[in-house]
N, C-alpha and C positions, 0 to 999 in steps of 0.2 A: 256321502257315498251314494253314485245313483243305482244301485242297483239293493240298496237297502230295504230289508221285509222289516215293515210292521205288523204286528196280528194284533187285533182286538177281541175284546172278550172272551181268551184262548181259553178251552177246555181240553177234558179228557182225549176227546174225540174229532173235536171241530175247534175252529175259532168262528168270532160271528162276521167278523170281515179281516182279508189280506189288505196292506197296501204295497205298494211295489211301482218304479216307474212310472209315477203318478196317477195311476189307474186303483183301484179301492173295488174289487170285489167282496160281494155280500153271500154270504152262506141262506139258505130257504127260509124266508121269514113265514112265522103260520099265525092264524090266530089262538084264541081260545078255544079247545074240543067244545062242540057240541053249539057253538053258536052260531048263529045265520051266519048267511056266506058274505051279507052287506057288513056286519061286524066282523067275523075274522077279515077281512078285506081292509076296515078301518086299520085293525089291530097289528096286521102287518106293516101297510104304511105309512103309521106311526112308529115302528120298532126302523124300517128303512128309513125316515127323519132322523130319530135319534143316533141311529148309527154314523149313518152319514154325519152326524155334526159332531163326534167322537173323532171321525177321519178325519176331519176339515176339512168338509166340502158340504152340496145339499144338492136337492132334486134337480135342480137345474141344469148339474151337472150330468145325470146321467145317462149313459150311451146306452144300453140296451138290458130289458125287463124282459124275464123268463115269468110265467104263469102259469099255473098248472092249477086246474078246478079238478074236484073229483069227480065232479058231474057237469060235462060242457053243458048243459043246458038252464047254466045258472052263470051265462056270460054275462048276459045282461044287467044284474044283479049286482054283478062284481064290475062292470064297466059303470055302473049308476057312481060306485064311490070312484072309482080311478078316474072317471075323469072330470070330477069334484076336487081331484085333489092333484091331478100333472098340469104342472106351470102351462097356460098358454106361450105355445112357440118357441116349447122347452121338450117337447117331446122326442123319447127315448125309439129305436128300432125296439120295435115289441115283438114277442111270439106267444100264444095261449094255446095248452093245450089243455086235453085231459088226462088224469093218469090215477093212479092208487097210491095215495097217499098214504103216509107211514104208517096211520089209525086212523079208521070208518070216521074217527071225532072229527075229523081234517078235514078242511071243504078249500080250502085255498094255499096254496104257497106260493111266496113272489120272489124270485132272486134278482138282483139288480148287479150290473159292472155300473161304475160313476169315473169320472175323471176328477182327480184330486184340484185343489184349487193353486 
């Protein structure tokens, strides 16, 4: 059926990713409270790896990465691992901004949409 939802890792509240007309939206990935922004940064885009190959699909696939620092002035920092870790000539429409994250602990969240495989 094409218009069939999958949800992963469904909770109370959220699931960690939709899928849907082969498109796979990802819910806010964050790190661990209280650690550099270059580890939550890791911590996130390994949690968007794993998810992604839960859906059947990976980085390659996807179309556009939401960012949010709680202090833009630790872009750099979090651009050190991002782009350590996005496919050459795989890159997503990206947006970063700053915002107030859920808990002061919070230095990073990544959402990603991906195209299923």
């Amino acid at each position: 059926m094409a218009n069939e939802i999958k949800r992963i890792g469904v909770g109370a509240r959220m699931s960690e990713a939709v899928c849907c007309n082969g498109i796979v939206w990802l819910a806010g990935q964050v790190g661990n409270p209280g650690d550099s922004v270059e580890a939550q940064t890791r911590t996130c885009l390994a949690e968007v790896d794993r998810i992604l190959a839960e859906a059947g699909t990976d980085k390659t696939r996807i179309l556009s990465t939401q960012i949010w620092l709680a202090d833009i002035s630790t872009f750099a920092e979090m651009n050190k691992v991002w782009d350590a870790w996005v496919p050459a000539g795989h890159t997503p429409a990206r947006a970063t901004g700053e915002a107030k994250l859920a808990t002061p602990d919070y230095k990073v969240e990544v959402i990603v949409t991906a195209a299923l495989k």
